[in-house]
C-alpha distance (Angstrom), angle and dihedral (degrees) to the residues before:
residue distance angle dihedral
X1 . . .
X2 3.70 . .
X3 4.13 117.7 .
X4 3.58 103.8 -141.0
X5 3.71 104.7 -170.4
X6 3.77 131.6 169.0
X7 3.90 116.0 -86.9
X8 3.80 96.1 -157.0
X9 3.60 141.9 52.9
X10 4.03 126.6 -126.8
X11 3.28 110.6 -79.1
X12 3.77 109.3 -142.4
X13 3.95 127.8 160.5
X14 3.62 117.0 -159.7
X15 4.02 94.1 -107.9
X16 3.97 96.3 43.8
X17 3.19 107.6 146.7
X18 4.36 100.4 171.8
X19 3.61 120.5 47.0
X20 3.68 121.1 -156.3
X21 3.56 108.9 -142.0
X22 3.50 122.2 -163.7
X23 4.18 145.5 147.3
X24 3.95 118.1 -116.9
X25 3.76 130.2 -41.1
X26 3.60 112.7 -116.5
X27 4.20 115.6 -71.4
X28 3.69 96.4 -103.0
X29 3.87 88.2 63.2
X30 4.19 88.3 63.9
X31 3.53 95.4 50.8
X32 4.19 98.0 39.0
X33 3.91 96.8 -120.2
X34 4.11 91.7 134.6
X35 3.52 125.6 176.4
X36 4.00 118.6 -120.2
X37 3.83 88.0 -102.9
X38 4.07 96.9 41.2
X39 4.25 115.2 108.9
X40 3.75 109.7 -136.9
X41 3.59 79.3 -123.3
X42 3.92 156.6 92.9
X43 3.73 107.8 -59.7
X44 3.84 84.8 1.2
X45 3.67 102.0 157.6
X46 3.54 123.5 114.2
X47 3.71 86.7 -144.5
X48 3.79 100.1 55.6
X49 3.62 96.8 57.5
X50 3.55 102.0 -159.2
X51 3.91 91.1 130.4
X52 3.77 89.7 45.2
X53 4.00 91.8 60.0
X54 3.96 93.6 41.4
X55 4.05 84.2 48.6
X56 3.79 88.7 62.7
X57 3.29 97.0 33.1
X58 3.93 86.6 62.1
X59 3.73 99.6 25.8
X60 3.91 89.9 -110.4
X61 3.93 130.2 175.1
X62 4.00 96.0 -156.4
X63 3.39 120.1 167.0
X64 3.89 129.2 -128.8
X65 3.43 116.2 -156.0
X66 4.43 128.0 101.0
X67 4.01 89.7 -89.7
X68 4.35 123.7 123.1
X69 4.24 79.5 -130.7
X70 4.07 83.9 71.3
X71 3.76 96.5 36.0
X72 4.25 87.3 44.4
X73 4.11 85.8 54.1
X74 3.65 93.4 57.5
X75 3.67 103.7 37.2
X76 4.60 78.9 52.4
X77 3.81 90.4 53.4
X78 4.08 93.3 45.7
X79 3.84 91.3 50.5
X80 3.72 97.2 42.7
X81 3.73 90.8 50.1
X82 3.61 89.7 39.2
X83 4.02 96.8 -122.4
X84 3.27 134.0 142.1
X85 3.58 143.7 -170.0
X86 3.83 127.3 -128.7
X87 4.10 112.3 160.8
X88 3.90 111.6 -150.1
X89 4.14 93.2 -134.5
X90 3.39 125.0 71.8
X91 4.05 100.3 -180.0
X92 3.47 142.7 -14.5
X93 3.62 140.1 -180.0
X94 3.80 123.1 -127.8
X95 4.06 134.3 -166.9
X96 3.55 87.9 -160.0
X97 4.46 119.9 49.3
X98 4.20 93.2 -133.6
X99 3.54 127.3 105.9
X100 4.05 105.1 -110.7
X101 3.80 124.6 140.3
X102 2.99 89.3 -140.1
X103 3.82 107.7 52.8
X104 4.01 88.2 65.7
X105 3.49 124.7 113.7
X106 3.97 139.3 171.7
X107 3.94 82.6 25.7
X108 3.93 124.3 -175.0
X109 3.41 123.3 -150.7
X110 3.22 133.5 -144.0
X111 4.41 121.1 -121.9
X112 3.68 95.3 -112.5
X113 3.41 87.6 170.6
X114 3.66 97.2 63.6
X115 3.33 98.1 52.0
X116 3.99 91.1 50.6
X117 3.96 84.7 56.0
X118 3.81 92.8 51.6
X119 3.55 94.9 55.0
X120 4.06 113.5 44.4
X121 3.71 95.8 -174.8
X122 3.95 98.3 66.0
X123 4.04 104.5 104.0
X124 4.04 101.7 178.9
X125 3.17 140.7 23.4
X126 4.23 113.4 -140.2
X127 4.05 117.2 -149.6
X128 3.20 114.7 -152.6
X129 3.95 90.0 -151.2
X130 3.44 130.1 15.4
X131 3.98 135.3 -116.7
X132 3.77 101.0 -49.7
X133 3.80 119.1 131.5
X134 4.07 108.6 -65.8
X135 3.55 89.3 -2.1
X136 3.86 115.0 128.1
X137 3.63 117.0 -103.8
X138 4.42 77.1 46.1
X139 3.74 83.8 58.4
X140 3.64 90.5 42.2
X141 3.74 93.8 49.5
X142 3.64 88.9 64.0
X143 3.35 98.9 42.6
X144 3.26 96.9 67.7
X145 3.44 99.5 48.4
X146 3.73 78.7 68.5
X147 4.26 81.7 66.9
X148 3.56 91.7 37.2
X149 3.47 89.8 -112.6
X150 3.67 133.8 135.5
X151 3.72 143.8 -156.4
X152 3.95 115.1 -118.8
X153 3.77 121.0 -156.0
X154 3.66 114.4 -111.9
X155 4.12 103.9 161.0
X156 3.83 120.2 11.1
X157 4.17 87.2 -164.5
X158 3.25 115.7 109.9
X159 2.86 115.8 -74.8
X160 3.94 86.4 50.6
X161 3.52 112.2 -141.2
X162 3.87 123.1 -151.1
X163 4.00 138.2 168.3
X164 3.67 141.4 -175.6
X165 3.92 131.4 -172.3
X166 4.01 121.6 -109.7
X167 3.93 111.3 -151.4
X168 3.61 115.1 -155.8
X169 3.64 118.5 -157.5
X170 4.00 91.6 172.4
X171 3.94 149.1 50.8
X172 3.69 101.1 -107.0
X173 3.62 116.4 -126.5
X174 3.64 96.6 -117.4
X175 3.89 86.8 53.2
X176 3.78 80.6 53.9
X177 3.51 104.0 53.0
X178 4.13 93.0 39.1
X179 3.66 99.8 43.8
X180 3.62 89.2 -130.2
X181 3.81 102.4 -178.0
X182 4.18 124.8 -108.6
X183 3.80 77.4 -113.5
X184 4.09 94.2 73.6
X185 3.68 97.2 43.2
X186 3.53 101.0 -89.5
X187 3.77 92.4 134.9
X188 3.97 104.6 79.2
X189 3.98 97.6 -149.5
X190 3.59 100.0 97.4
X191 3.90 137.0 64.2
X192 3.80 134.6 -92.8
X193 3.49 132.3 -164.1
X194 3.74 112.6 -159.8
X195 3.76 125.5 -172.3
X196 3.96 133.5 -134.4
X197 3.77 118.8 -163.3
X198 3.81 114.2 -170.5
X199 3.49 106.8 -143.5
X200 3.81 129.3 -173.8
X201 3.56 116.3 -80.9
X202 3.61 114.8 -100.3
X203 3.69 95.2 -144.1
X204 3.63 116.7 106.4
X205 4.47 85.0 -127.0
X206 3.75 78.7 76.1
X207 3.78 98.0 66.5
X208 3.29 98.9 80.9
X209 4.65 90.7 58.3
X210 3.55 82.7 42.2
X211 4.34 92.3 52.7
X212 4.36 82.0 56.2
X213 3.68 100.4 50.6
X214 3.81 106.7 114.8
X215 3.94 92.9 -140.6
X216 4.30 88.5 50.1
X217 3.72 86.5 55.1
X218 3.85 93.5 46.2
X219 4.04 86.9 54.1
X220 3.71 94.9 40.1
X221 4.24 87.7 51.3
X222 3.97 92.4 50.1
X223 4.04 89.2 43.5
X224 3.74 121.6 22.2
X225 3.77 91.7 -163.5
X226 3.65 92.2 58.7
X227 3.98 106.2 113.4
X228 3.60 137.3 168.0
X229 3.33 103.7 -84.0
X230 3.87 90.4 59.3
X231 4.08 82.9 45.8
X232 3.71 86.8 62.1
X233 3.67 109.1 41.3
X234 3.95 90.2 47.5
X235 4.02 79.9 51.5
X236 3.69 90.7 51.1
X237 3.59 105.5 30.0
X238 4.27 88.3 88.0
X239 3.93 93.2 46.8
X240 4.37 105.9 33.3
């Protein structure tokens, strides 16, 4: 049994206000066997694309290669944009070395939740998937339930758009330690409402649901070179 477990740590900046939230990067990531196009990085695999479609989005010349210039780019475009990125699994263990959801077992989450509460200015909360089986707003769901909290349907369009509201009854420690002012949150007496946007999945597994969508097919019909690439970035443009 393999233990997959998450090579990097949240990456958070004290104004995030978008979290990326995703599962695990692929196994090879964990035990540093990159490929010449891999990023050292969050969503670092050549083969995910995630940085390809925020690279057109943004008009971007990112490199992909294994050097701290290509890691530096992305961590620049995260703090400028003020997004962050905080996967929802911390390990998992795996009969079979690939990188399915669904081939994990015995998996840890991480407490998303705490990490929303020490940092007042995130807003929303970006899936990079959607509610199938070990995918991570499914995680999610049950993770709050955990807080007793729930997810509330805002937009059933894909991509389906939820929220729920955070209570604070505290001063978080970071606020604490920081001094960040009443002003920003800090004080944990009132009530947020943070939302989740499930977007597409950036993987390439997710061509095939995207290929079934009624409004891909509509697109693809008026323009045969319309693809899924395009499908996500004009998904993602509005949210990354």
């Amino acid at each position: 049994m393999f233990l997959h477990q998450h090579p990097y740590q949240p990456f958070i900046q004290r104004d995030t206000k978008k979290l990326i939230v995703g599962t695990l990067p692929p196994p090879r990531f964990s035990v540093g066997e990159l490929l010449e196009k891999d990023v050292n990085f969050c969503y670092g695999s050549y083969y995910n694309s995630l940085w390809l479609y925020i690279a057109k989005i943004h008009d971007l010349n990112l490199r992909y290669d294994n050097s701290q210039e290509a890691i530096d780019e992305r961590k620049a475009f995260l703090i400028k944009h003020q997004i962050g990125v905080c996967d929802i699994v911390a390990s998992a263990e795996r009969e079979k070395i690939d990188a399915s959801d669904l081939g994990m077992q015995n998996i840890q989450l991480r407490n998303v939740i705490d990490y929303i509460k020490k940092h007042p200015s995130i807003e929303t909360l970006l899936f990079i998937g959607g509610n199938s089986k070990n995918g991570p707003e499914y995680f999610f769901r049950k993770h709050i339930k955990e807080h007793n909290l729930k997810l509330e349907l805002v937009s059933n369009e894909v991509p389906r758009i939820h929220q729920f509201a955070l209570c604070h009854s505290e001063r978080s420690e970071e606020s604490k330690n920081n001094e960040i002012p009443p002003s920003l949150g800090s004080f944990r007496n009132d009530k947020r409402i943070i939302k989740t946007v499930s977007l597409t999945s950036s993987s390439g597994s997710a061509n095939r649901a995207i290929g079934s969508m009624p409004l891909y097919k509509q697109l693809k019909a008026s323009n045969a070179e319309f693809n899924t690439f395009d499908f996500r970035v004009m998904q993602y443009r509005e949210y990354l």
